[in-house]
C-alpha positions in Angstrom: -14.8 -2.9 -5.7 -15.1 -6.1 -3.5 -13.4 -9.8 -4.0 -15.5 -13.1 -3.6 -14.1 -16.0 -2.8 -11.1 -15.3 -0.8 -8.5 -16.9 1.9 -8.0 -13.9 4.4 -4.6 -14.0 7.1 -6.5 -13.1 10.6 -3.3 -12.0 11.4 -2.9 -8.1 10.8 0.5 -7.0 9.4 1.6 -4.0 11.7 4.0 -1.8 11.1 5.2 1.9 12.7 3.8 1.4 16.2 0.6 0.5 14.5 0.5 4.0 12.3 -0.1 1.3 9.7 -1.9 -1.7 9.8 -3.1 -4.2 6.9 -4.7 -7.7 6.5 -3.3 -10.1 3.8 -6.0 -11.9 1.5 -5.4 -14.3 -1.6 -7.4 -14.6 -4.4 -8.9 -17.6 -6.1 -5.9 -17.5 -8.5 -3.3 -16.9 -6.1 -3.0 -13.3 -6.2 -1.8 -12.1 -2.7 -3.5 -8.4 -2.0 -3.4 -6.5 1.3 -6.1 -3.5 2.5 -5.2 -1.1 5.0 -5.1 2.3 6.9 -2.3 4.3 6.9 -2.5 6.7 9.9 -0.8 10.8 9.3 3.0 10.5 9.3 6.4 9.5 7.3 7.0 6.0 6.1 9.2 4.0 4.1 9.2 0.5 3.0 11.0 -1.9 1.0 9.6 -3.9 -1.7 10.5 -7.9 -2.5 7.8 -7.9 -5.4 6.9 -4.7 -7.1 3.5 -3.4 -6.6 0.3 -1.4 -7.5 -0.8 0.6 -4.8 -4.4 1.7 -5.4 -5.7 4.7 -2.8 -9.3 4.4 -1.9 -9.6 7.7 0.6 -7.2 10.0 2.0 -3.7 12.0 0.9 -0.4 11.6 0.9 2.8 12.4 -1.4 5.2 9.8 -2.6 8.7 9.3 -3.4 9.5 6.7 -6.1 12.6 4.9 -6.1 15.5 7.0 -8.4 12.8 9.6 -8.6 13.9 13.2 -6.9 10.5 14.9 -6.7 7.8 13.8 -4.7 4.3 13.2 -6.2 1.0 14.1 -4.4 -1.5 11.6 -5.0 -5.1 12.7 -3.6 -7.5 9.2 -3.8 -9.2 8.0 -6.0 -5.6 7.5 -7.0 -2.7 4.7 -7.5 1.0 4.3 -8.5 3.1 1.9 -9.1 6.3 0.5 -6.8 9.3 -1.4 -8.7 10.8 -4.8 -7.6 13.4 -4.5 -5.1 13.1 -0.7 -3.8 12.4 1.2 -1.2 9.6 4.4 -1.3 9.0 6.7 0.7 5.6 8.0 2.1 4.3 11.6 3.9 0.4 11.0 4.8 -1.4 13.9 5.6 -4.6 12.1 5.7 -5.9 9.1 7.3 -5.5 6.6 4.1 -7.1 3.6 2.9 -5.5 1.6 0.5 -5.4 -1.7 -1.3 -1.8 -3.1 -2.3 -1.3 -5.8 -5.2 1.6 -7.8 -5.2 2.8 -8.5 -9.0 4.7 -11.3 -10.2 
Protein backbone atom coordinates (compact mmCIF):
# COMPACT_ATOMS: atom_id res chain seq x y z
CA UNK A 1 0.00 0.00 0.00
CA UNK A 2 1.35 3.58 -0.37
CA UNK A 3 -0.42 7.17 0.11
CA UNK A 4 -0.05 10.14 -2.47
CA UNK A 5 -0.41 13.29 -1.63
CA UNK A 6 0.40 13.65 1.95
CA UNK A 7 1.51 16.28 4.77
CA UNK A 8 4.25 14.25 6.85
CA UNK A 9 5.42 15.59 10.76
CA UNK A 10 9.39 15.44 10.40
CA UNK A 11 9.17 15.17 13.82
CA UNK A 12 9.30 11.33 15.00
CA UNK A 13 7.00 10.40 17.92
CA UNK A 14 9.30 8.37 20.36
CA UNK A 15 8.35 6.46 22.89
CA UNK A 16 10.01 3.62 25.41
CA UNK A 17 13.66 4.81 25.13
CA UNK A 18 13.13 4.73 21.45
CA UNK A 19 11.92 0.84 21.49
CA UNK A 20 9.25 2.51 19.47
CA UNK A 21 9.42 5.11 17.10
CA UNK A 22 6.70 6.48 14.43
CA UNK A 23 6.14 9.44 12.00
CA UNK A 24 2.71 11.17 11.85
CA UNK A 25 1.28 11.86 8.23
CA UNK A 26 -2.22 13.33 7.19
CA UNK A 27 -4.09 12.49 4.36
CA UNK A 28 -5.73 14.67 1.65
CA UNK A 29 -8.91 14.32 3.66
CA UNK A 30 -7.66 14.85 6.99
CA UNK A 31 -7.08 11.46 8.14
CA UNK A 32 -4.10 11.45 10.61
CA UNK A 33 -2.07 7.94 10.20
CA UNK A 34 1.21 7.06 11.79
CA UNK A 35 4.00 4.17 10.42
CA UNK A 36 6.36 2.70 12.63
CA UNK A 37 8.79 0.03 14.17
CA UNK A 38 8.17 -1.46 17.22
CA UNK A 39 11.45 -2.92 18.64
CA UNK A 40 11.12 -6.65 20.92
CA UNK A 41 9.61 -5.87 24.39
CA UNK A 42 6.35 -4.96 26.61
CA UNK A 43 4.33 -1.87 25.84
CA UNK A 44 1.26 -0.19 26.75
CA UNK A 45 -0.44 2.78 25.56
CA UNK A 46 -3.49 4.70 25.96
CA UNK A 47 -5.81 5.62 23.30
CA UNK A 48 -7.71 9.42 22.89
CA UNK A 49 -9.28 8.13 19.52
CA UNK A 50 -9.85 4.53 18.86
CA UNK A 51 -7.79 2.91 16.28
CA UNK A 52 -7.03 0.30 13.56
CA UNK A 53 -3.71 -0.96 13.86
CA UNK A 54 -2.66 -2.77 10.73
CA UNK A 55 0.78 -5.07 11.08
CA UNK A 56 2.85 -5.06 7.98
CA UNK A 57 5.90 -7.49 9.29
CA UNK A 58 6.82 -8.93 12.49
CA UNK A 59 4.86 -10.65 15.85
CA UNK A 60 3.56 -9.74 18.75
CA UNK A 61 0.48 -10.64 21.16
CA UNK A 62 -2.06 -8.17 22.33
CA UNK A 63 -4.26 -7.41 25.12
CA UNK A 64 -7.49 -5.65 24.42
CA UNK A 65 -9.04 -3.40 26.80
CA UNK A 66 -11.75 -5.68 29.20
CA UNK A 67 -10.36 -8.57 27.27
CA UNK A 68 -8.55 -11.37 29.73
CA UNK A 69 -6.73 -13.39 27.09
CA UNK A 70 -4.11 -12.24 24.92
CA UNK A 71 -4.30 -12.56 21.11
CA UNK A 72 -1.24 -13.42 18.95
CA UNK A 73 -1.35 -11.62 15.88
CA UNK A 74 1.48 -12.78 13.23
CA UNK A 75 1.46 -9.91 10.13
CA UNK A 76 -0.15 -9.56 7.60
CA UNK A 77 -2.46 -8.81 10.49
CA UNK A 78 -4.60 -5.89 12.30
CA UNK A 79 -6.98 -5.34 15.21
CA UNK A 80 -8.82 -2.83 16.37
CA UNK A 81 -8.21 -0.39 19.76
CA UNK A 82 -11.44 1.28 21.41
CA UNK A 83 -11.72 5.03 22.32
CA UNK A 84 -10.44 5.86 25.60
CA UNK A 85 -8.36 2.59 26.57
CA UNK A 86 -5.32 1.38 27.32
CA UNK A 87 -3.74 -2.11 25.48
CA UNK A 88 -1.16 -3.80 26.10
CA UNK A 89 1.62 -5.08 23.72
CA UNK A 90 4.53 -8.22 24.04
CA UNK A 91 6.65 -7.97 20.62
CA UNK A 92 8.63 -10.81 19.93
CA UNK A 93 9.58 -9.49 16.58
CA UNK A 94 10.92 -6.41 15.23
CA UNK A 95 7.36 -4.91 13.96
CA UNK A 96 6.22 -2.62 11.34
CA UNK A 97 3.03 -1.15 11.56
CA UNK A 98 0.67 1.50 10.32
CA UNK A 99 -1.85 3.08 12.89
CA UNK A 100 -5.25 4.90 11.75
CA UNK A 101 -6.72 7.15 13.92
CA UNK A 102 -10.81 6.98 13.60
CA UNK A 103 -13.16 9.55 14.37
Amino acid sequence: MSFKNIDIIKKANIYFDGNVTSRTIILTNGEKKTLGIMMPGEYEFGTDAAEDMEIMSGKLSVKLPQNEDWIEIVAPSSFHVPANSKFQLKVSETTDYCCSFLA
